[in-house]
C-alpha positions in Angstrom: 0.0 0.0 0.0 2.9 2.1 1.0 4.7 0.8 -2.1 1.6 1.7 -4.5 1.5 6.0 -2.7 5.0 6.4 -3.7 4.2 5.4 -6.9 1.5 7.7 -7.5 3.5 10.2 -5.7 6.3 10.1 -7.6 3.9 9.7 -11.1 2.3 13.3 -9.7 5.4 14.5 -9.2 6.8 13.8 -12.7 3.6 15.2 -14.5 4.1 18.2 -12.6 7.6 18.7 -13.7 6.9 17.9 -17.2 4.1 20.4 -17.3 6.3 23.3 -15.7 8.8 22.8 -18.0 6.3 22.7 -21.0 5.3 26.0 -19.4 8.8 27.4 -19.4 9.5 26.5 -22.6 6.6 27.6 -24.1 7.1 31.0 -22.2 11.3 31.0 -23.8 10.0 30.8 -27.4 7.2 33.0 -27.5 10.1 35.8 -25.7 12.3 34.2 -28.7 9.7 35.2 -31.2 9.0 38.7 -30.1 12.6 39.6 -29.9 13.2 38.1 -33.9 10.2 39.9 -34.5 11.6 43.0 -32.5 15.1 42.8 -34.2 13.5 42.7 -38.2 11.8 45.3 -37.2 14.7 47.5 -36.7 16.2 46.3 -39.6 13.1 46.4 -41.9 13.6 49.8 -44.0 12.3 50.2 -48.1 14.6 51.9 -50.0 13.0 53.7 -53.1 12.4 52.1 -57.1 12.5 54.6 -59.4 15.2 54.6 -61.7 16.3 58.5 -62.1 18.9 57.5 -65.2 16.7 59.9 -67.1 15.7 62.5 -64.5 17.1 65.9 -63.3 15.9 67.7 -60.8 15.7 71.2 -59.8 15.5 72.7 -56.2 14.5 76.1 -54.6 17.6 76.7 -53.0 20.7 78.5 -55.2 20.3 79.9 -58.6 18.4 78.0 -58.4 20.7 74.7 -58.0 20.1 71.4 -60.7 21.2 68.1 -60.6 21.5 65.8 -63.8 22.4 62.3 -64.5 24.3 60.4 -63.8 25.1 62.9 -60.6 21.4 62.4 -59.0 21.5 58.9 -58.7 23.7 59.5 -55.7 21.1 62.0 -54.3 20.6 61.2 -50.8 24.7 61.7 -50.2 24.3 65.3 -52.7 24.5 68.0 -49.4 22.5 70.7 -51.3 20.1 68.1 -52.4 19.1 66.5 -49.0 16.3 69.2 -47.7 14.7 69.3 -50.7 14.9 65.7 -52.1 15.4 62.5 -49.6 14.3 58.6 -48.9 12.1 58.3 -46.5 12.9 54.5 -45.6 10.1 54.1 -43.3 7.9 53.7 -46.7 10.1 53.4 -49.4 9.8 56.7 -51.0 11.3 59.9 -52.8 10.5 62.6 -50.3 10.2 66.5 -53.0 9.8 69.4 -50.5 9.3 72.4 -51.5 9.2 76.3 -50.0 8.8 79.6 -51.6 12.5 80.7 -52.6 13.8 80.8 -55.7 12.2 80.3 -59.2 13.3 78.9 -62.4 13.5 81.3 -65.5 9.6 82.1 -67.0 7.9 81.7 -63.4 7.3 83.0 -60.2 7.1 80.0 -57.8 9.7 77.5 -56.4 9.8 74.0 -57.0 11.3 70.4 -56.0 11.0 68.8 -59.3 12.1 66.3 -61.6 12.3 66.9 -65.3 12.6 64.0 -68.1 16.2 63.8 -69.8 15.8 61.4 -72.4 19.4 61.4 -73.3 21.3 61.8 -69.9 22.3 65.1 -69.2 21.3 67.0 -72.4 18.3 69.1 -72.5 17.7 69.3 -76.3 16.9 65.9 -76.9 12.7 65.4 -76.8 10.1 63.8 -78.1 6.7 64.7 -80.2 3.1 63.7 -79.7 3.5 61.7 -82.5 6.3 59.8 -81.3 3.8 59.4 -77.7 5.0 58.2 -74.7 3.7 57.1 -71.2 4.0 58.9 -67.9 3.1 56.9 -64.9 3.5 57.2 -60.8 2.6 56.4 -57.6 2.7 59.3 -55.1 0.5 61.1 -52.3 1.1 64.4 -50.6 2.5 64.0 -47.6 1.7 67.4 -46.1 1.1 70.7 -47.0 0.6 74.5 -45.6 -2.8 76.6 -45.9 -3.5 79.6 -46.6 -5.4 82.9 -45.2 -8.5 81.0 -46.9 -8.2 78.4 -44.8 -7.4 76.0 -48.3 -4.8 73.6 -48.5 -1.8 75.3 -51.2 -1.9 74.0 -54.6 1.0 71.9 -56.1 1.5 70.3 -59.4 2.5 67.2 -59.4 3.0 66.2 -63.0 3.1 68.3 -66.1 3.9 68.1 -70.2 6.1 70.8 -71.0 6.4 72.3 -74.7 10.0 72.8 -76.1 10.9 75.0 -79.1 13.7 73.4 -81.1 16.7 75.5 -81.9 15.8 76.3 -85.3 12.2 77.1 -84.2 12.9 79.4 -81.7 15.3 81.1 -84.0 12.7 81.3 -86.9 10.4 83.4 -84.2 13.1 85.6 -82.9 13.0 84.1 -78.6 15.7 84.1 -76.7 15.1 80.8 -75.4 13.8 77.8 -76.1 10.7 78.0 -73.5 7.7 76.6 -74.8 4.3 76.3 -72.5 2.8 73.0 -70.4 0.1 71.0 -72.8 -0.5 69.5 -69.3 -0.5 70.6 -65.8 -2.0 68.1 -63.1 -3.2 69.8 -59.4 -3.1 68.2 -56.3 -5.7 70.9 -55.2 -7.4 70.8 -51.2 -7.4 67.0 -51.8 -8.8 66.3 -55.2 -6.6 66.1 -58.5 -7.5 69.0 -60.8 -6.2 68.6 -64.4 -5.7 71.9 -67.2 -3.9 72.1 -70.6 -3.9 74.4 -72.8 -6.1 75.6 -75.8 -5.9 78.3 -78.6 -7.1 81.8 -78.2 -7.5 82.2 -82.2 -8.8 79.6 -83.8 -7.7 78.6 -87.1 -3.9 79.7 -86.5 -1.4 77.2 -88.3 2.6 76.9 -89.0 5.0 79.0 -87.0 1.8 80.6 -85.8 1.5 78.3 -83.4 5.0 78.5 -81.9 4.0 81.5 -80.0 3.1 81.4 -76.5 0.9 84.2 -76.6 -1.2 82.2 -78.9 -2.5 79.6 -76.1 -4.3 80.0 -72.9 -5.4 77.6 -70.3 -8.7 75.9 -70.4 -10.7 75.7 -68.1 -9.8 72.7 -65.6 -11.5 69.7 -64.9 -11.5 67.7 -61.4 -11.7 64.0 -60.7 -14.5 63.1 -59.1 -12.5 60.5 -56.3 -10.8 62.9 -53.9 -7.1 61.3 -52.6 -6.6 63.8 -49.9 -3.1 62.5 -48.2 -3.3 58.9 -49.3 -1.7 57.1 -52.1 -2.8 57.2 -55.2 -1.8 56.7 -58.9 -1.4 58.7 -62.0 -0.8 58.2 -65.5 -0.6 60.5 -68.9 -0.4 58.4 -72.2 0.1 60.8 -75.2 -0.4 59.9 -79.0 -0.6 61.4 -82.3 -3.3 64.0 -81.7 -4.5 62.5 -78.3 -4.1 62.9 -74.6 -5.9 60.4 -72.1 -5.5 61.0 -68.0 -6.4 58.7 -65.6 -6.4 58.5 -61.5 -5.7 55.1 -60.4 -7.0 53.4 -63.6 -10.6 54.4 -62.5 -11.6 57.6 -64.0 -10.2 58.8 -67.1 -9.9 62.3 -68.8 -9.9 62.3 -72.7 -8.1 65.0 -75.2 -8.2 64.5 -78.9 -9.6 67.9 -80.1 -8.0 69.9 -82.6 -6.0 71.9 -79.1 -4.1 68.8 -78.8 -3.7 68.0 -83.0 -1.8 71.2 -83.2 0.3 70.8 -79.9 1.8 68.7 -82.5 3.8 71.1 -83.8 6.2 71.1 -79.9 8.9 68.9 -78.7 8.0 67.8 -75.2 9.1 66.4 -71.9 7.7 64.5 -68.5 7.9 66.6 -65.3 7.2 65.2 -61.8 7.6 65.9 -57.9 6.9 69.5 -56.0 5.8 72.6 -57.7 4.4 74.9 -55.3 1.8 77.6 -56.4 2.5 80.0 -53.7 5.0 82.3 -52.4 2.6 82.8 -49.0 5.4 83.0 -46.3 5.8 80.3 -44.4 4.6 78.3 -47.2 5.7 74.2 -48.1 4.8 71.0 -49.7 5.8 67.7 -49.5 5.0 65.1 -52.4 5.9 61.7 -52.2 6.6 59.3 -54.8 6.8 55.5 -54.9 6.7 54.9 -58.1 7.9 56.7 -61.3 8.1 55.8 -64.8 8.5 57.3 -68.2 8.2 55.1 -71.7 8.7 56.1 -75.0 
């Protein structure tokens, strides 16, 4: 009898041990798993992909100060570069802030901007409506100031800017080779406004057509989803004669009138990143971008 209550005794005993260290161990791994989960967590950052082979970008700080390819590859080590254009690793995207300082020739506000370089570096190689090409990105606004209206500043995000070729601009007597945006696209108190351009005389033809004066803006059109500060994604996709804009491949805007037949007549190139319409004091923007690609 004695025999048999040491028995069970020592049966108890060995359950209870068993079941305690169970307990431990089960305790030991699930600390195991939080600190692995702890240390990736630390580690975890997103660098950005967008390929800036064919981008330069131009600040609001200097003359103001630009940076082509191959130099802006390197950006995030480029000193004069890091306020205005940085990773944020947290997300895995191009950070473009922008405040009112100094302008680019032809305009009055100050940008963080990237503009298309289809051969690396050189500013006179372009591309026609006829030769088309595809814009597309990923991007939200990250923040931005008001003003005394108590309205979110306007930015442009994207544009199509015209180009006079050499010979053109020399045929019309300018000094430059400045030629105005087919396409400006607004990130405007949330929603994503979209204008280009249209002829104030109709009928005008030839070298006409190369002046600026001759075009005005038209008059805007919104998309109806409003983004406010999240992510969302544009794209442009020009052809011969034809414009079509669409936000995140759900609403699309349409341009084939004769506005956009004679645009043929203009070299153009892809902008993106921080333009900020306003030189309010105390003004900024910041525009990220996850995504960015241009196709030809």
């Amino acid at each position: 009898m004695k025999f048999s209550a040491f028995i069970l005794g020592l049966f108890s005993f060995t359950l209870c041990q068993l079941g305690t260290a169970q307990d431990n161990s089960l305790v030991s791994n699930n600390r195991l798993v939080k600190e692995i989960k702890k240390d990736k967590k630390k580690k975890r950052y997103r660098l950005p992909k967008i390929d800036l082979s064919h981008w330069k970008v131009t600040i609001p700080a200097g003359k103001p100060d630009e940076v082509s390819p191959p130099e802006i590859k390197a950006y995030a080590n480029i000193a004069k570069l890091k306020p205005y254009m940085y990773t944020d690793s947290t997300d895995g995207s191009i950070v473009f802030h922008a405040v009112p300082m100094q302008t680019t020739a032809n305009t009055k506000y100050s940008r963080s901007e990237l503009r298309e370089q289809m051969e690396p570096g050189n500013n006179n190689v372009n591309w026609t409506f006829a030769q088309g090409g595809t814009l597309s990105g990923t991007l939200k606004m990250d923040a931005v100031s008001k003003g005394s209206d108590g309205k979110y500043h306007k930015v442009i995000i994207m544009q199509i800017h015209g180009r006079l070729t050499n010979e053109q601009r020399d045929k019309i007597g300018q000094k430059d080779n400045n030629a105005p945006p087919i396409l400006k696209i607004y990130w405007d108190n949330g929603k994503i406004r979209v204008k280009t351009k249209v002829l104030k005389i109709k009928g005008l033809n030839g070298d006409a057509l190369l002046h600026e004066s001759v075009w005005g803006d038209d008059e805007g059109r919104n998309f109806k989803e409003k983004v406010n500060f999240d992510k969302f994604r544009l794209e442009v996709n020009v052809s011969d004669g034809k414009m079509v804009v669409s936000l995140n491949q759900n609403e699309f805007f349409v341009y084939d009138d004769v506005n956009i037949r004679k645009w043929g007549v203009f070299e153009n190139y892809f902008k993106a990143g921080n333009y900020l319409q306003t030189r309010d004091e105390g003004a900024f923007a910041k525009v990220k971008y996850y995504k960015l690609k241009a196709t030809h």
